[in-house]
C-alpha positions as MATLAB code, in Angstrom:
seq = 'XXXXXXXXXXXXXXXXXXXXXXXXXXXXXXXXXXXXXXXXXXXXXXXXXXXXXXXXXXXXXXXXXXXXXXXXXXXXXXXXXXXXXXXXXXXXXXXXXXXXXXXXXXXXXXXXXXXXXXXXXXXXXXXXXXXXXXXXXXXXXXXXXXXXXXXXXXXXXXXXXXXXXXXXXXXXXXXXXXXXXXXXXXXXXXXXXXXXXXXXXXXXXXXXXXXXX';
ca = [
      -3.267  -44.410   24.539;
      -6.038  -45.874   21.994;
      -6.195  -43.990   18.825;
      -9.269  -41.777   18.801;
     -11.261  -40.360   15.703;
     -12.958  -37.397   15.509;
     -16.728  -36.829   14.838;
     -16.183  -37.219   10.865;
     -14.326  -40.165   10.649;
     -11.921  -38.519    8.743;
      -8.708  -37.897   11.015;
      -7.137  -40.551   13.233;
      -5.150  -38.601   16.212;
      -2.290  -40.667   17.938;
      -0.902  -39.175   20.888;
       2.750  -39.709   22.106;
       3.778  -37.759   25.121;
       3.354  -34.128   24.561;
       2.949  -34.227   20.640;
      -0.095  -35.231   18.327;
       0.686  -37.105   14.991;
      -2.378  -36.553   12.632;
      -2.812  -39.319    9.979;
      -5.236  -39.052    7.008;
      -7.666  -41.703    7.261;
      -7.548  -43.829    4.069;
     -10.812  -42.125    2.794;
      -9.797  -38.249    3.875;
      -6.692  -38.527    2.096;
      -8.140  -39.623   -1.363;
     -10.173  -36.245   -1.285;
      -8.848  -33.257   -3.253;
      -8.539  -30.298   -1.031;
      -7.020  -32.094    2.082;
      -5.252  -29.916    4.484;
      -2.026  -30.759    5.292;
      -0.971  -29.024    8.327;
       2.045  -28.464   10.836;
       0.862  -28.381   15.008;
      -0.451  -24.695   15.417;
      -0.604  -23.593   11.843;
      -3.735  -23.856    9.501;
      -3.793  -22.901    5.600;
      -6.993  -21.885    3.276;
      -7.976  -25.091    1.152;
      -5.487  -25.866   -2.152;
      -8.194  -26.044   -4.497;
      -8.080  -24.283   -7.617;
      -5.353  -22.041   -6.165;
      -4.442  -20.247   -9.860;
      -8.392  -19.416   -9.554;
      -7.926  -17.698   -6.180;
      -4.928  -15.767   -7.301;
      -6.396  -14.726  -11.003;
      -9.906  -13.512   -8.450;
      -7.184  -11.085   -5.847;
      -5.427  -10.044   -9.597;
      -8.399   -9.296  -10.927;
     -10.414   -7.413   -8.324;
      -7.304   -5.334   -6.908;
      -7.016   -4.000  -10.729;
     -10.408   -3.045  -11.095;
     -10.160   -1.429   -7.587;
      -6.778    0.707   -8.438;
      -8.056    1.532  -11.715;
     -11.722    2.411   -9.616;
      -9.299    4.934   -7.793;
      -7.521    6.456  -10.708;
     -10.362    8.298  -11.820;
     -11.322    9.122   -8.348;
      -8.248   10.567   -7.797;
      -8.296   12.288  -10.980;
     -11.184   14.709   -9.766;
      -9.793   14.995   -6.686;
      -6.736   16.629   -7.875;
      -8.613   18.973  -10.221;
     -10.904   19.931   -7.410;
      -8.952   22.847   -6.297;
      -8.205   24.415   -9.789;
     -12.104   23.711  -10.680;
     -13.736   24.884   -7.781;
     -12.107   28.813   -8.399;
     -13.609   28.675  -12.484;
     -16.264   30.624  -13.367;
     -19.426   29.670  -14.179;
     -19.027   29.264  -18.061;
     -15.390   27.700  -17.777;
     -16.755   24.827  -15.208;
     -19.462   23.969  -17.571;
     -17.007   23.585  -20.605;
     -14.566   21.720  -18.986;
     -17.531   19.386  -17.157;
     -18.056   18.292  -21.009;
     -14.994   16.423  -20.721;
     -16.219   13.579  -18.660;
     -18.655   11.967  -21.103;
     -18.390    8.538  -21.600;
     -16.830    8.330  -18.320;
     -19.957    6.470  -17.462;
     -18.502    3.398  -18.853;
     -16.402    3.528  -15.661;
     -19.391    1.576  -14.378;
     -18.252   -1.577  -16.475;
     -15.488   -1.043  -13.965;
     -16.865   -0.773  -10.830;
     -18.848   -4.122  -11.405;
     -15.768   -5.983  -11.598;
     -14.476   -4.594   -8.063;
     -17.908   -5.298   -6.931;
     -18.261   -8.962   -7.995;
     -14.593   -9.657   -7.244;
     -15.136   -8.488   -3.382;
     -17.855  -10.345   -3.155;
     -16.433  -13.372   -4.968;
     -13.058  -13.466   -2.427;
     -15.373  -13.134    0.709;
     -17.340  -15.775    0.187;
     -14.534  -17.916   -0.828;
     -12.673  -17.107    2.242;
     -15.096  -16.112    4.812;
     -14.439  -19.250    7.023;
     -10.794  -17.867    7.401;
     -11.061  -14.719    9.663;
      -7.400  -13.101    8.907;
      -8.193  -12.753    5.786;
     -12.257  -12.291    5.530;
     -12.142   -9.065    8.277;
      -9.928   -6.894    5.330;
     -12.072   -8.397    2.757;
     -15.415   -6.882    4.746;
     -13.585   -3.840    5.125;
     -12.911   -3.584    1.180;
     -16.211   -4.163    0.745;
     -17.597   -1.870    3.189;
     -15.192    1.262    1.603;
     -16.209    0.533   -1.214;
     -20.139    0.384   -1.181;
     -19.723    3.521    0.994;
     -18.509    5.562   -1.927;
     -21.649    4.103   -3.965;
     -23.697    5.481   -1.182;
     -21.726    9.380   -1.702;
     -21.998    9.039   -5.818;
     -26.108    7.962   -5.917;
     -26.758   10.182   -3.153;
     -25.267   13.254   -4.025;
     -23.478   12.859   -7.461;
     -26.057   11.803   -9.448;
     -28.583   14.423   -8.316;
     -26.089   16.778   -9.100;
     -25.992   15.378  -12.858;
     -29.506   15.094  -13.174;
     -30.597   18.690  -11.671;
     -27.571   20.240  -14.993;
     -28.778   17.822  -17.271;
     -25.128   16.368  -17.162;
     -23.956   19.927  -17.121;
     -25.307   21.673  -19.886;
     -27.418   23.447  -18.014;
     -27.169   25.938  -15.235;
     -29.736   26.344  -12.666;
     -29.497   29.335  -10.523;
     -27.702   26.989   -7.242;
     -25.208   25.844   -9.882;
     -22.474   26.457   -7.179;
     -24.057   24.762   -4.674;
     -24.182   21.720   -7.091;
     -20.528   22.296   -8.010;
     -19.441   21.301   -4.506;
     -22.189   18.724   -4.124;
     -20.444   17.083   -7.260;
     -16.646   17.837   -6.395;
     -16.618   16.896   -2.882;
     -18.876   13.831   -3.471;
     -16.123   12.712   -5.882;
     -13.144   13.661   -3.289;
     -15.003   11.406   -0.804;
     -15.509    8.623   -3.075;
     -11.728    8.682   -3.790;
     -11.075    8.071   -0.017;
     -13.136    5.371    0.137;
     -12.144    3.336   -3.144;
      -8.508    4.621   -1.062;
      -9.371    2.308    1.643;
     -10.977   -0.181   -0.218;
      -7.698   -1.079   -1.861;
      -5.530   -0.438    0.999;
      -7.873   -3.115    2.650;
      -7.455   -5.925   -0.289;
      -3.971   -5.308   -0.768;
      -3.783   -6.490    3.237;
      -6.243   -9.434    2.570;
      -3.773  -10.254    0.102;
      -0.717   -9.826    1.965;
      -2.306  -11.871    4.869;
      -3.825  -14.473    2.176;
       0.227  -15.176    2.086;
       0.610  -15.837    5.445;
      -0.142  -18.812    8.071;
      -3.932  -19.047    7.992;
      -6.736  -19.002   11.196;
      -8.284  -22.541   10.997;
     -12.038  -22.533   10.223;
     -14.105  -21.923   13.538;
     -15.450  -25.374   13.450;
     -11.844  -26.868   13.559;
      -7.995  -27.060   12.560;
      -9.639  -29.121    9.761;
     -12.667  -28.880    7.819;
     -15.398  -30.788    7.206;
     -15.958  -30.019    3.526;
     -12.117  -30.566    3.384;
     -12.310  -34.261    3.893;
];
């Protein structure tokens, strides 16, 4: 059978029998970033693979670290919840500067949304990735909504309004749920990592990209 090229000019199929050969055209191969690929199998692109690696190192730090403190007021919650009103407010006074947790939080943040755009054209790993990103704007959502309030109605708890228990489980069980979600959120990277690892999807345009060649 004639050899036949596909639409980019870049790949040069050659059939024999039942199996394909794929050769690099002359000008594909010369490109950085060419996938080379077994029948049935598809990787990510090679570029700048430290980069890729340092971005997953980097974000599933920020993420666990995220968590620590989340589970940190989670496991106080029970021991907290049964003070009285002038022991919570002391021990509340413990948590300042704990704002610079925030310093954090952007790192997750522009790390998730660093690895999905770099790998949203590879759906094994991209789905997690959404899912990480999802958890982890969802426990935004809990500490804005009902955290926050709960700081600004005590004046960062110095002062105690009359529904200062009702504000005491806004804040603790705001903080439990947050912990869930940063939970997931690293659950979910650690599996776009673990899949990162693994045979690839192809792209959904085909077994080889465009921007590839």
């Amino acid at each position: 059978m004639a050899p036949r090229t596909n639409l980019c000019g870049a790949i040069v199929f050659v059939r024999f029998h039942r199996h394909t050969v794929r050769h690099p055209a002359p000008e594909c191969a010369a490109v950085e970033g060419y996938i080379r690929s077994t029948p049935g199998t598809s990787r990510p692109p090679v570029r700048w693979p430290a980069m890729r690696s340092f971005a997953f190192m980097v974000t599933l730090l920020a993420t666990t670290l995220a968590l620590g403190a989340g589970l940190a007021h989670s496991y106080e919650l029970p021991a907290k919840m049964a003070l009285s009103e002038e022991e919570y407010f002391t021990v509340q006074q413990i948590y300042r500067g704990w704002s610079n947790i925030a310093f954090t939080l952007l790192v997750e943040m522009t790390g998730l949304i660093a690895l999905l755009i770099v790998y949203w054209k590879f759906p094994r790993i991209r789905a997690p990735l959404i899912a990480a990103l999802a958890a982890f704007l969802a426990s935004q959502a809990l500490f804005w909504v009902f955290t926050f309030p709960a700081n600004l109605a005590t004046e960062n708890w110095t002062v105690s309004p009359d529904n200062w228990r009702d504000l005491r489980r806004q804040w603790e069980y705001s903080h439990l749920g947050g912990a869930a979600f940063q939970l997931i959120a690293l659950m979910a990277l650690a599996w776009a990592l673990l899949r990162k690892g693994e045979t690839q999807d192809a792209p959904r345009h085909g077994k080889f990209a465009a921007q590839d060649c």
